[in-house]
C-alpha positions, 0 to 999 in steps of 0.5 A, a space after each residue: 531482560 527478555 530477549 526479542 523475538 526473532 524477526 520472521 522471514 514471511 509473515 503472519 497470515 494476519 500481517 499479510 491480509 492487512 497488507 492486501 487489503 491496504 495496498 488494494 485500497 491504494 490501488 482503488 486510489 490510483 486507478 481512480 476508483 476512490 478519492 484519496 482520502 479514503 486512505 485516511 482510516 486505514 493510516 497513522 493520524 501522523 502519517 495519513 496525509 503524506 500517505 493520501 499526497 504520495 498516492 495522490 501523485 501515484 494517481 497523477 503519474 501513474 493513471 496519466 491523463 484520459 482523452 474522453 471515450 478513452 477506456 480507463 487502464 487499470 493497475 493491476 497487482 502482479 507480485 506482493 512480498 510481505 515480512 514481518 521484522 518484528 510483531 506487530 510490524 509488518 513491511 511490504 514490497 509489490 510490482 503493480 503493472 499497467 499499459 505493459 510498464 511495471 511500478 514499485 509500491 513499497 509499504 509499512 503497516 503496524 498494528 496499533 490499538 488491535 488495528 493495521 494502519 498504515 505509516 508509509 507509503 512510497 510509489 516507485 
């Protein structure tokens, strides 16, 4: 039996570009840019619809609702962290911040069938 391979403290450059353009889809999401669906080609077919619910509410939450002629408030990306506990298997941590409040995205992504898809997705 072969050994595993060693976990890696960052990640391939490939894990991470997958990473960024996954969690850039999400903040297009909450920042209303997109409908949520659009997440749904980037996600697992068996996760897809607890990832399009989660940032969904993120939306709601976070977004807050706007009096007319009030100008949007953007999320903006301030920090991402991405490792790689195995190939092909990528784990990702960023604080996004709008209106001076900071909120934790935590995500997963593996590669499947020569794609990044997303598996989970949780907005602290």
């Amino acid at each position: 039996v072969a050994p595993l391979p060693e976990a890696l403290a960052g990640a391939t450059p490939e894990a991470k570009h997958a990473a960024r353009r996954f969690l850039a889809t999400c903040l297009e999401i909450v920042n209303g840019y997109r409908p949520a669906g659009h997440v749904r080609p980037l996600s697992s077919p068996a996760e897809a619809a607890g990832i399009v619910e989660q940032l969904a509410s993120a939306a709601t939450r976070i977004g807050g609702r706007r009096r007319p002629g009030q100008p949007p408030r953007t999320v903006r990306l301030q920090r991402l962290r991405v490792c790689e506990p195995r190939p092909g298997v990528a784990e990702a941590a960023a604080a996004v911040g709008v209106a001076g409040r900071t909120w934790a995205v935590a995500f997963r992504i593996e590669r499947r069938r020569g794609n990044w898809v997303g598996v989970s997705v949780e907005v602290l």
